[in-house]
N, C-alpha and C positions, 0 to 999 in steps of 0.2 A: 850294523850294515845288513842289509837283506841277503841272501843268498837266494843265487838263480840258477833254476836250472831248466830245461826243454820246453816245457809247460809254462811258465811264466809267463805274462803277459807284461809289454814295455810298451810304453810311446814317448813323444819328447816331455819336458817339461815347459811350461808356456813362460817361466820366466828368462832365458836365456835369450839374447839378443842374433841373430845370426844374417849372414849373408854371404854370398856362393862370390868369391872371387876366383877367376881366371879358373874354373872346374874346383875350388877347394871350397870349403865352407870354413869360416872364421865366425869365431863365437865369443860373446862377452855375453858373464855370468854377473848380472847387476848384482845380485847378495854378497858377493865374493872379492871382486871386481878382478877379477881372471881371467884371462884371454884363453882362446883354445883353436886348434888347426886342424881340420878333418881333410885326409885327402886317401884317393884312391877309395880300396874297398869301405873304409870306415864314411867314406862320403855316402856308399852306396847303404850303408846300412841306417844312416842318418836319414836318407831319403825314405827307406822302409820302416821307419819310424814315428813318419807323419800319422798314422792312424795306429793305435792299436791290434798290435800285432805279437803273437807270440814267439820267443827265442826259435822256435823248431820251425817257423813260418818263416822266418830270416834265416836261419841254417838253410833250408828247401832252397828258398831266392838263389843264396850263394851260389849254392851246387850247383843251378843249375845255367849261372852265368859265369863261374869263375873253374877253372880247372883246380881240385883241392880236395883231399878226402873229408869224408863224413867225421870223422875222429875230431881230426885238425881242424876244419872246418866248425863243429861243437864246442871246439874248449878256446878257441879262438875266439870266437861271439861273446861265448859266456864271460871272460876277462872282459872283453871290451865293455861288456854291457855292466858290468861290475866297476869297471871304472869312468862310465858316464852317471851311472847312479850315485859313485862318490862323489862326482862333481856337483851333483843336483840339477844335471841338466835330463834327467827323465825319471820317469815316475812309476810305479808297479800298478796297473790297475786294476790286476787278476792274479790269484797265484793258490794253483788248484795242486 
């Protein structure tokens, strides 16, 4: 499993199947065949995902739309972002 951290660079993985129901995103991972349910901020991190982007470029986003410290806000990504990449639904493109 990769480890991430600030620097890392994430975007989605292009095989996941996805679409935004009622504000949520729902996703089926053809390899796998695994459903998955994005809502609230993880929608919002889903969205900053479309292009390559690094973890501290979505940590910034957050902060500066979600009331949350820097701390929390860091080690909260970085799980997420650690358990999207378990799923194989995104992919490291940089990791300086």
């Amino acid at each position: 499993m990769v480890a991430f951290d600030t620097s890392s660079v994430v975007s989605r993985s292009a095989s996941p199947l996805a679409a935004n129901v009622d504000g949520e995103i729902v996703m089926l991972q053809p390899s796998t065949s695994r459903y998955f349910g994005l809502a609230d901020t993880a929608v919002r991190i889903w969205q900053l995902l479309e292009t390559p982007t690094s973890v501290a470029d979505i940590v910034d986003a957050l902060l500066d739309e979600y009331e949350v410290d820097q701390q929390t806000c860091t080690s909260e990504v970085l799980t997420f972002i650690s358990e999207l990449a378990a799923a194989g639904l995104i992919v490291t493109t940089t990791h300086s």
